[in-house]
N, CA, C and O atoms as a DFTB+ gen file, in Angstrom:
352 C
 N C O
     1  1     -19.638       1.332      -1.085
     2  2     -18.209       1.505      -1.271
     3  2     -17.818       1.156      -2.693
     4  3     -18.346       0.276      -3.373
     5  1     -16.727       2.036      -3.093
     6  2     -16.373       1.257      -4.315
     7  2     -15.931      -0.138      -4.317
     8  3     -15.781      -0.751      -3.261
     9  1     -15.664      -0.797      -5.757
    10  2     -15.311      -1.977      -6.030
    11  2     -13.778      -2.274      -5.729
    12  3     -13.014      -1.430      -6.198
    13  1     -13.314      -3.105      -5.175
    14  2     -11.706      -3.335      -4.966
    15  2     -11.341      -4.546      -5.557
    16  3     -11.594      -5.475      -4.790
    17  1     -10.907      -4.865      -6.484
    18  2      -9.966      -5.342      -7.098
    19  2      -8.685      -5.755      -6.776
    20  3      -7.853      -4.930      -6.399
    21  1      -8.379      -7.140      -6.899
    22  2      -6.705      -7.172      -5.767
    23  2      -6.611      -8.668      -6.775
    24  3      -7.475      -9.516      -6.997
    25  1      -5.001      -8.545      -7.309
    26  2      -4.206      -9.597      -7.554
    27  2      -3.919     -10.577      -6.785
    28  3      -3.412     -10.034      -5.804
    29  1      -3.924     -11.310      -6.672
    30  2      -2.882     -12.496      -5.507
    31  2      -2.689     -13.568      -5.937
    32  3      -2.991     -13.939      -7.072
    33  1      -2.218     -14.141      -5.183
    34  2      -1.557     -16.025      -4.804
    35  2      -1.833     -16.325      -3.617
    36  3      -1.971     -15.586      -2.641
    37  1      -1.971     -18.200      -3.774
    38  2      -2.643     -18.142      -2.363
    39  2      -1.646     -18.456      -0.967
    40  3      -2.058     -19.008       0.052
    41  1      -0.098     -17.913      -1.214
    42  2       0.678     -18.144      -0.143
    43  2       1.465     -16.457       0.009
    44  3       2.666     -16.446       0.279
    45  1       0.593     -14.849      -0.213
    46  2       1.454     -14.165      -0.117
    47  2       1.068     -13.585       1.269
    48  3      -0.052     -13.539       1.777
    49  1       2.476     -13.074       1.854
    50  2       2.001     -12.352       3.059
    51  2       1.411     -11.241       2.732
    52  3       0.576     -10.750       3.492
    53  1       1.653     -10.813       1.868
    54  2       1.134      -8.734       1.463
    55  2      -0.144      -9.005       1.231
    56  3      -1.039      -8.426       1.847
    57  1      -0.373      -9.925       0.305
    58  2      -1.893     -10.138       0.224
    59  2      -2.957     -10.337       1.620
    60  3      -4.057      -9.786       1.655
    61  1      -2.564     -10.993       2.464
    62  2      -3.426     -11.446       3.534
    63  2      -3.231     -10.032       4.063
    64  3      -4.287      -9.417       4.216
    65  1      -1.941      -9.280       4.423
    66  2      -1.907      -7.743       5.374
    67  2      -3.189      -6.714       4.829
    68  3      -4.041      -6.051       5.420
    69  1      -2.772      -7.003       3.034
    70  2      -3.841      -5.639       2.439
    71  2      -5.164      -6.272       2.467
    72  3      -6.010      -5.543       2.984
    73  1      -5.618      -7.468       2.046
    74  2      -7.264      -7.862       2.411
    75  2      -7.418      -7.594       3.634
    76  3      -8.570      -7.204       3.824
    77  1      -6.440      -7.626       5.120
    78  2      -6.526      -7.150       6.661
    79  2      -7.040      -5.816       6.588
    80  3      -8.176      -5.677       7.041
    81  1      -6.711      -5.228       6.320
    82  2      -6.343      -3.648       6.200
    83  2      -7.461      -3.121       5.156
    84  3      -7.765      -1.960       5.427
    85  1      -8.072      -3.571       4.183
    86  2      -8.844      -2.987       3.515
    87  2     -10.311      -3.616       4.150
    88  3     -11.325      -2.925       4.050
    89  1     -10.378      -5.154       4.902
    90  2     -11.541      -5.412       5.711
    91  2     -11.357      -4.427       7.161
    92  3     -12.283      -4.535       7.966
    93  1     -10.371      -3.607       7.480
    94  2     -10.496      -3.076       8.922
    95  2     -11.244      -1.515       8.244
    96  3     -11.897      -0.788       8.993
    97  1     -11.070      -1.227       7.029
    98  2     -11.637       0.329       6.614
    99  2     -13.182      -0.298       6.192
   100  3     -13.737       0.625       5.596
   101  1     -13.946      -1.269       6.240
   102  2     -14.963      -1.538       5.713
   103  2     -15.291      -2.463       4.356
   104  3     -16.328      -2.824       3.799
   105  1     -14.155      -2.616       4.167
   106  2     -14.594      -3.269       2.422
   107  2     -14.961      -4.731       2.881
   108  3     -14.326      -5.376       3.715
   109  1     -15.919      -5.091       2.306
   110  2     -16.631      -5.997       2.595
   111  2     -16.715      -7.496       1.971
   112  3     -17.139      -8.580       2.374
   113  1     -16.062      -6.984       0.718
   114  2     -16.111      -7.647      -0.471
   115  2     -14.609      -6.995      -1.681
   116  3     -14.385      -5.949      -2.291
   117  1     -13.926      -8.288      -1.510
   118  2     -12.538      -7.881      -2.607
   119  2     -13.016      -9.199      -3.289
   120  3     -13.546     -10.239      -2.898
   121  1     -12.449      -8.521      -4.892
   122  2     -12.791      -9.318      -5.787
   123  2     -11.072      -9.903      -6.120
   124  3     -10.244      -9.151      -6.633
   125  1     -10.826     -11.016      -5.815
   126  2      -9.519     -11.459      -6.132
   127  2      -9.263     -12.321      -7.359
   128  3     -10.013     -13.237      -7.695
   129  1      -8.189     -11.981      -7.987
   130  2      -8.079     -12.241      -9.363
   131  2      -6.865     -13.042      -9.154
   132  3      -5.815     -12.400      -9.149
   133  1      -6.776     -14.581      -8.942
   134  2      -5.189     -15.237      -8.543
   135  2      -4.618     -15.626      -9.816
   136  3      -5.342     -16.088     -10.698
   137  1      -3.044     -15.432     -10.015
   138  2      -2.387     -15.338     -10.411
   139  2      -1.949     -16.326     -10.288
   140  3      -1.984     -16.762     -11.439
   141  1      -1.318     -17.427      -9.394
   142  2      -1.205     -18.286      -9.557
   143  2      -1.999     -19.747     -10.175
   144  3      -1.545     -20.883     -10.041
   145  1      -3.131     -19.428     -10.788
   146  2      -4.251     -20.271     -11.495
   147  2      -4.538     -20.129     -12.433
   148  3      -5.305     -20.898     -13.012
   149  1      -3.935     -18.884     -13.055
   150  2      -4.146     -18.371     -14.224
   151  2      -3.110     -17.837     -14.659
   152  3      -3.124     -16.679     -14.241
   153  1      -2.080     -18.040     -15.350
   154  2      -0.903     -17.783     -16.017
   155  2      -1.452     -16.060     -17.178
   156  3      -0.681     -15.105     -17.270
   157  1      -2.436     -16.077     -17.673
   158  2      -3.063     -15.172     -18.783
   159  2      -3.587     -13.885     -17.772
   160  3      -3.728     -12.808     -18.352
   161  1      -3.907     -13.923     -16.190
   162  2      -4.233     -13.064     -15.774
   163  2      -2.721     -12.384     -15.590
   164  3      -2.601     -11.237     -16.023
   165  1      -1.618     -12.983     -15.007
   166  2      -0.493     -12.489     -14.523
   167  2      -0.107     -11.805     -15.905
   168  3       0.412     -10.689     -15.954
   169  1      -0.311     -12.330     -16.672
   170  2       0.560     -11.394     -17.873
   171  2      -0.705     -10.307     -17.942
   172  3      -0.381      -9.135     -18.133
   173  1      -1.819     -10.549     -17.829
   174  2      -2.551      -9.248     -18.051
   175  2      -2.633      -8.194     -16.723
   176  3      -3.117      -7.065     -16.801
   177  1      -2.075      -8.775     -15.514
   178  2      -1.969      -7.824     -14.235
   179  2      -0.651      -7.382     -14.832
   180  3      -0.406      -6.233     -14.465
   181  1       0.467      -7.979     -15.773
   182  2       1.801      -7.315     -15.564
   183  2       2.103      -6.148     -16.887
   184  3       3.059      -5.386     -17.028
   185  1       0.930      -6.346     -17.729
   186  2       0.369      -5.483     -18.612
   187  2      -0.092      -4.000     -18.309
   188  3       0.273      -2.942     -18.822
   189  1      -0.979      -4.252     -17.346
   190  2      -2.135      -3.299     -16.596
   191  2      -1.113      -2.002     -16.428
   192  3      -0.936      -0.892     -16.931
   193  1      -0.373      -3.137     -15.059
   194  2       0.691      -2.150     -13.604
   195  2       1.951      -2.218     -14.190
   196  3       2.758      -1.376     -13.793
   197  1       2.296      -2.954     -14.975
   198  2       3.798      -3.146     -15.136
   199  2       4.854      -3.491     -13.961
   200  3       6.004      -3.071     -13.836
   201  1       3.930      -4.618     -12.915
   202  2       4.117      -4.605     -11.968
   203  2       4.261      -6.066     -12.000
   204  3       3.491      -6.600     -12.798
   205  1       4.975      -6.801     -11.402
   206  2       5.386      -8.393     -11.153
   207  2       4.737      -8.910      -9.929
   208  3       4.560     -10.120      -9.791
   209  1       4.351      -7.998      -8.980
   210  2       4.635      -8.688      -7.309
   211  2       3.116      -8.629      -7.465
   212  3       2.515      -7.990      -8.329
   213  1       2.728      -9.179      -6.767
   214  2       1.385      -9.423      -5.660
   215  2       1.694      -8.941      -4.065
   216  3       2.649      -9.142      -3.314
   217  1       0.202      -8.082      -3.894
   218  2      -1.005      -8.150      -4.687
   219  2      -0.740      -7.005      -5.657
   220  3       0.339      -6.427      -5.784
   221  1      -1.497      -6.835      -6.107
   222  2      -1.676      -5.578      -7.131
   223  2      -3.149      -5.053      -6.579
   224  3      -3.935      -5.961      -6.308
   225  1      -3.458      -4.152      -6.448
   226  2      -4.876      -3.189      -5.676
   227  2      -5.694      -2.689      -6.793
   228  3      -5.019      -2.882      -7.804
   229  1      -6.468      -2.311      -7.013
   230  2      -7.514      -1.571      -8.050
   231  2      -8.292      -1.256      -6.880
   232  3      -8.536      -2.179      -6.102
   233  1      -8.818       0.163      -6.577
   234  2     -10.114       0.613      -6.170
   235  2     -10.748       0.991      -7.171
   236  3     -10.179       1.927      -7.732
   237  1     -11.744       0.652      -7.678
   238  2     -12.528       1.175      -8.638
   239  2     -11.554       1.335     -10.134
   240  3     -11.316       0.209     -10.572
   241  1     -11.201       1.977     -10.638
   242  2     -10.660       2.322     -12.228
   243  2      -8.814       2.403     -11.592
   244  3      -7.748       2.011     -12.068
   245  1      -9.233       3.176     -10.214
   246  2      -7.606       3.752      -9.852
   247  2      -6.604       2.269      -9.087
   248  3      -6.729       1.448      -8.178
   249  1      -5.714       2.608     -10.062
   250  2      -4.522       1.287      -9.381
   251  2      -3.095       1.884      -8.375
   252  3      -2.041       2.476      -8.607
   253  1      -3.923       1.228      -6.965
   254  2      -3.281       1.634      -5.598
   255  2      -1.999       1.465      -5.880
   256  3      -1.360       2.517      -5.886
   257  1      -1.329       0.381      -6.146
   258  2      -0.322      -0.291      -6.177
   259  2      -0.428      -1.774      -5.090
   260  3      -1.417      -2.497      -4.970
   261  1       0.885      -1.924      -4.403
   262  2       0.901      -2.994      -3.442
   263  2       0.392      -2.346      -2.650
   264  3      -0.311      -1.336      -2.670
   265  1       1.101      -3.496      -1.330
   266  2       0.632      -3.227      -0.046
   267  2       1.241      -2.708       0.158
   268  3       0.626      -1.667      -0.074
   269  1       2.287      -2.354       0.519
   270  2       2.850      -0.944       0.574
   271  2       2.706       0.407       0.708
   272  3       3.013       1.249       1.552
   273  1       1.947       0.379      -0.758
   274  2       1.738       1.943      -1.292
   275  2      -0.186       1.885      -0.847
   276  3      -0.841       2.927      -0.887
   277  1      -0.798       0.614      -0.479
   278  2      -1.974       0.839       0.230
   279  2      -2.004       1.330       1.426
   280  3      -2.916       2.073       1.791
   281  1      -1.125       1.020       2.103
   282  2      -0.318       1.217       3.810
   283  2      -0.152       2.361       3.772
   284  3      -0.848       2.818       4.679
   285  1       0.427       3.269       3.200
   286  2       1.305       4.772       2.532
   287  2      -0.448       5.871       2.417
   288  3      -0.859       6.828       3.073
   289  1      -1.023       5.084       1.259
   290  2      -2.344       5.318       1.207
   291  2      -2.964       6.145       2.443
   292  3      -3.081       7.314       2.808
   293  1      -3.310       4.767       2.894
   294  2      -4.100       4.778       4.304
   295  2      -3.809       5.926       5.462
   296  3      -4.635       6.600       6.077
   297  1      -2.040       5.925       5.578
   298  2      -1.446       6.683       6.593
   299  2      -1.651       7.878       5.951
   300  3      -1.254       8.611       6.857
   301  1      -2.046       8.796       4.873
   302  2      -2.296       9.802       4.147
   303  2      -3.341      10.215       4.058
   304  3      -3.593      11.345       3.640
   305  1      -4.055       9.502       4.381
   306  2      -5.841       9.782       5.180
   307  2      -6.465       9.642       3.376
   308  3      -7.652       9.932       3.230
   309  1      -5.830       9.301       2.351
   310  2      -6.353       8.955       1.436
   311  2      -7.010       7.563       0.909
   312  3      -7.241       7.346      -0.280
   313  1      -7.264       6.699       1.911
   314  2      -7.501       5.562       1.389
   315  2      -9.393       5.851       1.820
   316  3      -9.784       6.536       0.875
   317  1     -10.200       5.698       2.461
   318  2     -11.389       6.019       2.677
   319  2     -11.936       7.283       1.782
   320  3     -13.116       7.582       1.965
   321  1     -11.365       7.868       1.058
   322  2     -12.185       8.985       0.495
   323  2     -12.376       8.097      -0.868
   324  3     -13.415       8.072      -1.528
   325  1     -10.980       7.256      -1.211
   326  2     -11.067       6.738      -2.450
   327  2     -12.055       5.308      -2.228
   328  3     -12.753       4.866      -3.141
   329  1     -12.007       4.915      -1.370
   330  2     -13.450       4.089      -0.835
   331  2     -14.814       4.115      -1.163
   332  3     -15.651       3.280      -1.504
   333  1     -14.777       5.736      -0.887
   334  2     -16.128       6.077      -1.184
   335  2     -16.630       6.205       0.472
   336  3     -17.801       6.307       0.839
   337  1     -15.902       6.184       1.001
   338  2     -15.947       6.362       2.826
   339  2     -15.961       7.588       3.414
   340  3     -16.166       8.448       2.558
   341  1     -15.806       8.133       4.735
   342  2     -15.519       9.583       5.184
   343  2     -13.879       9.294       5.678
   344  3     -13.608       8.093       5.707
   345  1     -12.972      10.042       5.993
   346  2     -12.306       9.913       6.494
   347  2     -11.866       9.146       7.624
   348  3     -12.611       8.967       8.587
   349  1     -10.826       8.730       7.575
   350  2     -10.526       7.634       8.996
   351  2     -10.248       8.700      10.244
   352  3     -10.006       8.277      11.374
């Protein structure tokens, strides 16, 4: 599978839903980059996405967005192809 990449803190609800949701399609392994421990990552996640909230998603090079737009993803039958998966 590709590599997933995910922003967080360690008290967000979106974060725990999208690590839910990306361990129910197979990912096995998210590489989490917290934001709250590192002041220099948040300005470089708010650099990246131009995005404030957590989590922030990366599959591989491509940036999902939140959980949200991973959710949106998923229901679009696009989240497993970008996986590197077959369809759900």
């Amino acid at each position: 599978m590709t590599a997933v990449t995910m922003y967080t803190t360690a008290s967000c609800p979106f974060c725990v839903r999208a690590k839910a949701l990306l361990q129910q399609r197979g990912v096995a392994r998210i590489d989490e980059v917290r934001i709250d421990l590192d002041p220099e990552q948040r300005q470089h996640m708010m650099t990246v996405t131009g995005r404030r909230t957590v989590p922030q998603i990366f599959i591989g090079d491509t940036h999902v967005g939140g959980c949200d737009d991973l959710v949106a993803l998923d229901q679009r039958g696009g989240l497993m192809p970008l996986l590197g998966g077959a369809s759900a």
